[in-house]
Every structure is written in C-alpha cells, then in structure tokens.
N, C-alpha and C positions, 0 to 999 in steps of 0.2 A: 542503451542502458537506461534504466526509470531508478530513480530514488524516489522511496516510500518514507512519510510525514509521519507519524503517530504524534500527534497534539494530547499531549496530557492521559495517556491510556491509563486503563483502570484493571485491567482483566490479563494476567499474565500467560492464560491458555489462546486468549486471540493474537498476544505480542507474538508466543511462540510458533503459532501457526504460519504467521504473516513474517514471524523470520524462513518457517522453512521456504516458503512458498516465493523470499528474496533470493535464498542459496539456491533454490530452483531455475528461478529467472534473470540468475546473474544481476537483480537487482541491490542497492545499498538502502540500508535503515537507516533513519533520521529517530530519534524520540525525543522529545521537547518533556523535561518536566515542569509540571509534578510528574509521578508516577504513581500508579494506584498498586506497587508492587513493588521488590527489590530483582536486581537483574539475575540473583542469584537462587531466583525463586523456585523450585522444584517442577510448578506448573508449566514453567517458560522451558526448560528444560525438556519434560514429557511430551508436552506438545510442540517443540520444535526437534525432536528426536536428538539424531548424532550429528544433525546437520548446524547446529546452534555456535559450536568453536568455528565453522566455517564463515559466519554472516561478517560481513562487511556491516559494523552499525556505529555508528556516535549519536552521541547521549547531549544534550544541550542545557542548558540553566531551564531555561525560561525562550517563547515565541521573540524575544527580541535578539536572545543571543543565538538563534537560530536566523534569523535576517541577517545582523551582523557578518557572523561565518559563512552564508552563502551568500554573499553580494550580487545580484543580477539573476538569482536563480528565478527562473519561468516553472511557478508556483498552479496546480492546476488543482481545486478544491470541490472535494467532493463531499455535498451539503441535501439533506434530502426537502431543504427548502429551495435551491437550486431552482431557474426558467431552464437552464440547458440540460441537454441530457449527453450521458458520457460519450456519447459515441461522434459525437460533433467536433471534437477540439484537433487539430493536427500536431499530436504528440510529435515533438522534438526527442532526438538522442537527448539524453542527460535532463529531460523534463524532472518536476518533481511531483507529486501527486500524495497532499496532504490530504490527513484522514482526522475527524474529531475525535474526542472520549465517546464512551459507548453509551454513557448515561445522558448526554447535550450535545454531543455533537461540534461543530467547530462553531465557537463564539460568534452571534450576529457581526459585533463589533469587526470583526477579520471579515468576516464575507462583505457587507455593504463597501467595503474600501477593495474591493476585487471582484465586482459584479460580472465581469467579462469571465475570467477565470474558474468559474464555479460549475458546479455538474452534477447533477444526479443520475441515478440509477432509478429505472421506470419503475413504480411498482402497481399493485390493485388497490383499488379503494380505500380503505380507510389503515392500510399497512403501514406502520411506524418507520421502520427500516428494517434493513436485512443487519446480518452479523455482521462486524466489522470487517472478520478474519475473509466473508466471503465476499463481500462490497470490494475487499484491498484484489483479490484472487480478479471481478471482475473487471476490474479496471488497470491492473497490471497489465492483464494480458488484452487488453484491446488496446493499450499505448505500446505495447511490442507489436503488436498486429501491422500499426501503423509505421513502425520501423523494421518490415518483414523476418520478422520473429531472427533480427541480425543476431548471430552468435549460439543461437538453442539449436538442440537435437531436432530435424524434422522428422527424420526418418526411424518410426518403433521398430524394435524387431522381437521375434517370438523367442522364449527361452528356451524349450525344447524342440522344438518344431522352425518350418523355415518358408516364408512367407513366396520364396520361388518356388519351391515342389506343390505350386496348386497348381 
C-alpha cells in the first residue's frame, strides 16, 4: 500500500484525478492544507468520477500537523529539483510519497532537511514539470512495482470476446 501527500494543492481537477488513480491502487490520500479549492468542489468530483465516496483520504492543518499525525512515516518527495531520480528508492509497503502545489512545488525549506529522500521524474531540456495528476500516476505505480503490484488486478480480461479462444 503507498500513501499520496498533496502539500497545499491548488487545482481540484488534479486532486480529483489523483483520488481516482488512489481508489485504483488501493492507495490513501494525505492533503495538507491550505487548499486551492473546497473538497466539495464540483471539479474534484468530475474528475475523480464515482470513484471519489470510495477514497480513503484525510485532510491536515498545516505540514506540521501532518508530521505530528504520522510519526515515523518514511516520507519520499518528489521535487523536479531533485539529484535522484524516482526510479532508485526501494519503496517500502505503507511508504509515503509527497507531491508539491502545482504553481512551486514542494518548499526548498522541506527538501534541503530531506536530501536523501527526494526524486525526480527525468524529463527534456528546458521542461518545467509534468502534471501533477501524471507525475502522482508515475510514481505510484513504480513504488507498487517495487511491492509486486501486491493486492491489484494483474490479469485484464476482454468484455466481449475471450482472450483463450486465440
């Protein structure tokens, strides 16, 4: 299981996305406000579809009263000023894997006091960052990767059709 950070989100169509994309991967939501929305917002809704009464998420004061409430959680921050890159960390069951606001990102302040735990995602030359909503997508699923995708559907199967009759 991964728990997802959202530090101070702004954008309640990336919140929604990145809940469905929890209720997909059996992962739980963290949100640390401020918030750049109300949880009741119509966007977070749309884009988390029917799957949004399902999320497992709590909502926090503030980055302190998120320390507080998780005592000892093994924090893995994904920063597109990062040396490492995401694919290096050895995701732990019940890791957590915080994300910044979309406009800054997660405060220098937090990452220099967590240099070891920080990670980017590669990108080309002079690219700012990706979405958030796809950044949280690629890194969820390479820290279930590392915990052999325990618990998900491996196996698709066809709706009309049947993947033995080839």
């Amino acid at each position: 299981m991964v728990n997802v950070v959202l530090l101070e989100p702004e954008m309640p169509a990336n919140t929604g996305n990145i809940g469905r994309t929890c209720v997909a991967t059996g992962s739980r939501l963290h949100l640390i406000r401020p918030l750049g929305f109300q949880l009741t917002d119509r966007m977070i809704k749309r884009a988390g579809l029917d799957y949004w009464p399902q999320l497992d998420v709590t909502v926090y004061d503030d980055y302190t009263d998120f320390l507080n409430k998780n005592p000892g959680a093994h924090i893995y921050m994904a920063s597109t000023k990062s040396r490492n890159i995401y694919t290096q960390p050895e995701y732990e069951d019940g890791c957590y894997l915080m994300f910044g606001r979309e406009s800054a990102g997660i405060p220098e302040e937090i990452l220099i006091r967590n240099p070891e735990n920080t990670m980017r995602i590669p990108m080309l030359g002079d690219t700012r960052s990706l979405n958030l909503a796809n950044s949280v997508a690629v890194v969820v699923y390479e820290a279930l990767r590392h915990q052999n995708f325990a618990g998900l559907n491996l196996k698709g199967e066809l709706h009309r059709l049947s993947w033995d009759n080839q």
